[in-house]
N, C-alpha and C positions, 0 to 999 in steps of 0.2 A: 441521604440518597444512595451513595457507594453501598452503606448495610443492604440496601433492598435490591438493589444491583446483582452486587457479588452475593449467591447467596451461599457458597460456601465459607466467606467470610468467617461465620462464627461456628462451622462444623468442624468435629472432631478428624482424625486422618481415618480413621475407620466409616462415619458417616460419608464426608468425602469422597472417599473412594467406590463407598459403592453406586454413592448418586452417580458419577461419571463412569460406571459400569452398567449403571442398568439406563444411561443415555445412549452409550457408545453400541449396544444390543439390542437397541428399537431403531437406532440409526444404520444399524447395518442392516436388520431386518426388511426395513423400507427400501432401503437400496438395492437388495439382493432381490426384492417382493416387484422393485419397480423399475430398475435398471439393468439391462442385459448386461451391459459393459462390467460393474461390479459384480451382479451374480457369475458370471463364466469365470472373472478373477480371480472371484472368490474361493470356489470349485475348483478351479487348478492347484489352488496354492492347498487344498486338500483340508483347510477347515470348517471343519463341521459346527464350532457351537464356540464361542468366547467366554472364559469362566473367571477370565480377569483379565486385569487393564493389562497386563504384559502380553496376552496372549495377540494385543495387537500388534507384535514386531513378527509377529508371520504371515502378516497380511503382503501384499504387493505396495508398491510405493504406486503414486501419481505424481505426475506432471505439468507442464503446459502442451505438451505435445498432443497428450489425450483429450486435453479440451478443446484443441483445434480440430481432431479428427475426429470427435462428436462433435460440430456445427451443424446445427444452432440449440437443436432443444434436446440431444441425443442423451445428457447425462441428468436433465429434468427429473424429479420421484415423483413430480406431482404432474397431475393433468395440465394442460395449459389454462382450463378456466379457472384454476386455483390460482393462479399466476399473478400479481397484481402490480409486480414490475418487473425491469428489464433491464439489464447492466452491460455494456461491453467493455472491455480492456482491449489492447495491441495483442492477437497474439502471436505466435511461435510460428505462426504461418501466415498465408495469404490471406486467411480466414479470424475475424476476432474473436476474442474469449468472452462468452454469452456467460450469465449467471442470471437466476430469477429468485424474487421472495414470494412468498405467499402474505397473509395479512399478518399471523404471527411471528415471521420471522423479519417484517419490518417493526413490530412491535419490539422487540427482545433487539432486536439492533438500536433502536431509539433511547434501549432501555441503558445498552451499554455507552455509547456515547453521551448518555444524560448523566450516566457515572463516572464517565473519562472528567465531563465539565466538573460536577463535585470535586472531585478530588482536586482539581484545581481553584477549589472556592468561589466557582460562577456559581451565582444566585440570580433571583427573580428582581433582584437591583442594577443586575450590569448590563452593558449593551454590548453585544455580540458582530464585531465585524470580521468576515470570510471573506479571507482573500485566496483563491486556488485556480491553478492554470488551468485552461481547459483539458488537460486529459485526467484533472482529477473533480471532473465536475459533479460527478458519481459522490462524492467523497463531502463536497461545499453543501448537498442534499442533507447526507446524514446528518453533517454538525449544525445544518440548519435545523433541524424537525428535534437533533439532541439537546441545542439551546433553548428551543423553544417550550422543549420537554420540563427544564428544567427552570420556566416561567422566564427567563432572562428574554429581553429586545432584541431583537436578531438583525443586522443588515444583512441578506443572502449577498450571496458570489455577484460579483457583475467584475468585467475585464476594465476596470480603472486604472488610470497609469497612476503612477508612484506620486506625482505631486497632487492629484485628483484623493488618492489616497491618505494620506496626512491631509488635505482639507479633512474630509470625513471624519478621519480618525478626531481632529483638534474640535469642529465643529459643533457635531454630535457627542463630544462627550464619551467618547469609544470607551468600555474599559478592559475589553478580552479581546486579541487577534489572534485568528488564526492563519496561519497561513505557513508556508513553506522555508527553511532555511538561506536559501539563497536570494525569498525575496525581502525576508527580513531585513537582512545585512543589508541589502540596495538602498531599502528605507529609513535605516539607523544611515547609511552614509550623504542620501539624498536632506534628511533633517540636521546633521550636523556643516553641510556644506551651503545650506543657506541659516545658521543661524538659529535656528529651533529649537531653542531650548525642552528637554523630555519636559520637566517641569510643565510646561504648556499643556500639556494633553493631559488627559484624564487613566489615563492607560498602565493597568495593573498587573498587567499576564498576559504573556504569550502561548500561545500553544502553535510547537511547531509539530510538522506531519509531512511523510515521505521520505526523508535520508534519516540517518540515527546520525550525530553528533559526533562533529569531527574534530571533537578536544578542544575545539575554542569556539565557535559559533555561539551557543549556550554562554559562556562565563563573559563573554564580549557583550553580548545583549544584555545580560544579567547588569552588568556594570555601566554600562552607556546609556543607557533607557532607562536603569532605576527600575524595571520590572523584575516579577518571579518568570522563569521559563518551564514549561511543561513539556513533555517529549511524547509523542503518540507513537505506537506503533498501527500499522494497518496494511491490510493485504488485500487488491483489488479482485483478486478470484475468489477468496472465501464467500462474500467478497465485504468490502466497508474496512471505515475505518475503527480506530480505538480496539482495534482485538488486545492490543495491550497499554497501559499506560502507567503515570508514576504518580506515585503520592506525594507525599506535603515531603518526604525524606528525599528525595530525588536520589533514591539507592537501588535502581534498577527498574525495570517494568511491568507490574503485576499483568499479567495474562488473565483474561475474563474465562478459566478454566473449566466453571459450569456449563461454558458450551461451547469451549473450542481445545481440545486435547493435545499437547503440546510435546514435542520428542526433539532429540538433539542425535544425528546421526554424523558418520564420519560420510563426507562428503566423495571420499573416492569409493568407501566399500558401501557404503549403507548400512553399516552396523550400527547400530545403538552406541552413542559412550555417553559414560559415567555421570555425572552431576559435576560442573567443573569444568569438563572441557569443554575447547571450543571445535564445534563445529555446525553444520546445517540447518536450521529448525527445519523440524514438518511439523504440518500442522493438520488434525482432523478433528471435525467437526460433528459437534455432538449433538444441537439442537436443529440447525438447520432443516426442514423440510421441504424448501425446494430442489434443492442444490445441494445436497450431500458430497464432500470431499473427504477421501478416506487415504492417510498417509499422503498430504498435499505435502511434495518440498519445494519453498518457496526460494531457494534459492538464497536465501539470506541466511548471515552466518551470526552464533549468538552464544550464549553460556548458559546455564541454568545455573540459578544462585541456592547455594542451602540454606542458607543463614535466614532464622526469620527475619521478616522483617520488622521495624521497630514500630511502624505501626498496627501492628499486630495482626493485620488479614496474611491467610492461611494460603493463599491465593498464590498461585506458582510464579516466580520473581524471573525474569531475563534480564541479562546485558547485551543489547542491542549492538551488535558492531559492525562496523567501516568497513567492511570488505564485503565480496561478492561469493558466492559457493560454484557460481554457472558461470557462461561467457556473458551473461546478460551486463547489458549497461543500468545503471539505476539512475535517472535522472529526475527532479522534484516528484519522487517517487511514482514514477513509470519506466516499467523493465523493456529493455530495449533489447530485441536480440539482432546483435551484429553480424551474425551469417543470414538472418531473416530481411535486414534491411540490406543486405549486401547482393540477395536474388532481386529484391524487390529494385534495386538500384538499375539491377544491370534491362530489369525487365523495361523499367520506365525509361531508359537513356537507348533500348531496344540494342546490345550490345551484349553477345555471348561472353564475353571478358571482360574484366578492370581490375586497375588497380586503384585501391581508396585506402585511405587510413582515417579512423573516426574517433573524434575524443568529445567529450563534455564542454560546452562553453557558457560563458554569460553574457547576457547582453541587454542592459537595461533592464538587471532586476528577474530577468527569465533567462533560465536553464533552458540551450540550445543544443542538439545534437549536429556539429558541425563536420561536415565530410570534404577532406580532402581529394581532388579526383583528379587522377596522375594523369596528364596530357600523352598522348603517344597519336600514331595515325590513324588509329580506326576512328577516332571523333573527327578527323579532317575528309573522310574519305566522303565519295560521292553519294554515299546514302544519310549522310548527318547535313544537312545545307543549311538549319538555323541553328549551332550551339546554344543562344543566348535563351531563346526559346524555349530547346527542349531542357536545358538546364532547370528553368524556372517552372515546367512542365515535372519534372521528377523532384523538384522543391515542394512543391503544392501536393502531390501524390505520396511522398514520404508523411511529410507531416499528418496530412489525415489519415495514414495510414496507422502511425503510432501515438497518437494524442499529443506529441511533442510539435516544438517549431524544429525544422531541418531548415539548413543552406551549404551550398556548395559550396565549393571555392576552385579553382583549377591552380594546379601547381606542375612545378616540374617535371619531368618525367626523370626514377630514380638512373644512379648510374649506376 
């Protein structure tokens, strides 16, 4: 499956290179043919013609900022009736991050994610259960329709709590979870605290998705479960998951290169470095026809590995890492931006000032974005008469705003 997948797998660097040169010059073509926002870009930055993959570090970067200020269909190449879905993410502003496929670019996504599952030895033998929070419900689709791709039984996503889950899992016979690393860990600690022996379940391999691995997560499950762990990479604006993942080696993360172009920038300047070091990925996209992103930095920080790897595809290798490149929070892989939720706070508590401090939390298995909101007088003054209320008012308006769960908490005021 992988062979047919990746299909630079068994190309040479010189075939290779030119299939992802003459994607990335139909792809800009279409962009520039059907996007003001790239064509004007492109024109400023004063290039005329791309005569190699290098030539794209004169291009202009993207962001999330520009995809908020084309809301909704502004960065589209294709018409809307070509359009045949519809993706949001949180984004960087009031407004969320729209993305569309057409019928081929949900084909060529099924196609990758049906080679994420390969390379972790899902067959038309195993049962497939998706477990993913609601803001990556976007995400429970693809590995649905990638499982199914790949003949395997599928349970799609549904919001089960953790002991509802281990039925499932022991029940049915589960032998692949997917799901997120922090809800993992709840349900190795929920099975080991009543007694549940791994042995009981059927369950061969994990695939975890949204954080990259925080040096024990992976070798914990590995050990306690008795399963193999797979590590997905995925990026909601491209958008989908599996853009990159690991093979049977677990020596980094092949990137699905044929049609997502891969660059390692220094995160203060924007320059390109070397192979090696760490900094930024951007990411642009090669096959894409709806949604073209060209120098996407996602904000996430990574290395590009030289070394072949031992399984022999040719296919560009990353080391996914633990840290952030932006101010964004990354939570069960949904980017949170903290000056974003910090307007939207003040809007919903209707409150020109505050003071909050905001960190990651857990709570029964989900990753919460918890806000501390520092007491002073303007929340006692004559214009706030139900705290309790509007509290739980800007609780409810946070969350849907970012796919995450939010709760407040009121604390001291600093000295």
């Amino acid at each position: 499956m992988s062979e047919q997948i990746n299909k630079t797998v068994d190309m040479d660097d010189n075939d290779k290179t030119q299939r992802q040169l003459e994607r990335l010059q139909a792809t800009l073509n279409r962009a520039c043919k059907n996007v003001p926002f790239h064509r004007n870009r492109i024109r400023e930055a004063g290039l005329s013609d791309i005569t190699g993959l290098e030539d794209i570090e004169k291009l202009p970067f993207m962001d999330r900022t520009h995809l908020a200020t084309h809301y909704p269909y502004g960065l589209f190449a294709v018409p809307l009736r070509d359009i045949v879905r519809i993706h949001t993410a949180p984004g960087s502003g009031t407004s969320p991050s729209i993305s569309g496929y057409t019928k081929t670019d949900l084909m060529i996504w099924k196609k990758m994610v049906a080679g994420a599952y390969a390379e972790a030895n899902v067959t038309d033998r195993d049962i497939i259960l998706v477990h993913l929070p609601p803001g990556l419900a976007n995400w429970a689709r693809d590995y649905k329709d990638g499982g199914e791709a790949v003949g395997a039984s599928v349970i799609p996503n549904s919001p089960l709590s953790v002991a509802k889950t281990l039925m499932v899992l022991r029940d049915y016979k589960v032998t692949t979870l997917v799901t997120t690393p922090v809800f993992a860990r709840h349900l190795t600690a929920h099975m080991f605290d009543r007694e549940c022996h791994p042995n009981a379940l059927n369950l061969k391999q994990i695939i975890l998705v949204g954080e990259p691995d925080d040096g024990r997560t992976i070798s914990e499950l590995r050990d306690s479960l008795h399963v193999d762990v797979w590590l997905n990479y995925g990026l909601s604006e491209i958008p989908g998951p599996a853009i990159a993942h690991e093979c049977r080696y677990h020596d980094g993360l092949h990137i699905n290169d044929d049609h997502i172009l891969p660059e390692i920038i220094d995160p203060a300047t924007g320059v390109p470095l070397p192979t090696g070091e760490k900094g930024e990925l951007v990411l642009t996209t090669l096959s894409a026809r709806a949604f073209p992103l060209i120098r996407f930095r996602t904000g996430d920080m990574a290395t590009l590995i030289s070394q072949v790897c031992p399984c022999g595809a040719t296919s560009t290798r990353i080391q996914w890492l633990a840290e952030q490149a932006d101010n964004y929070m990354l939570i069960s892989g949904i980017r949170v931006s903290q000056a974003q939720v910090r307007e939207n706070l003040k809007i919903a508590l209707k409150m020109p000032a505050l003071g909050c401090t905001m960190k990651r939390s857990c709570r029964s298995g989900e990753d919460i974005l918890l806000i501390a909101l520092i007491m002073d007088e303007h929340l006692f003054s004559d214009e706030i008469k139900n705290l309790q209320q509007l509290i739980a008012h800007a609780e409810e308006t946070l969350t849907e705003q970012n796919g995450i769960k939010v709760k407040l908490r009121l604390t001291q005021q600093r000295a």
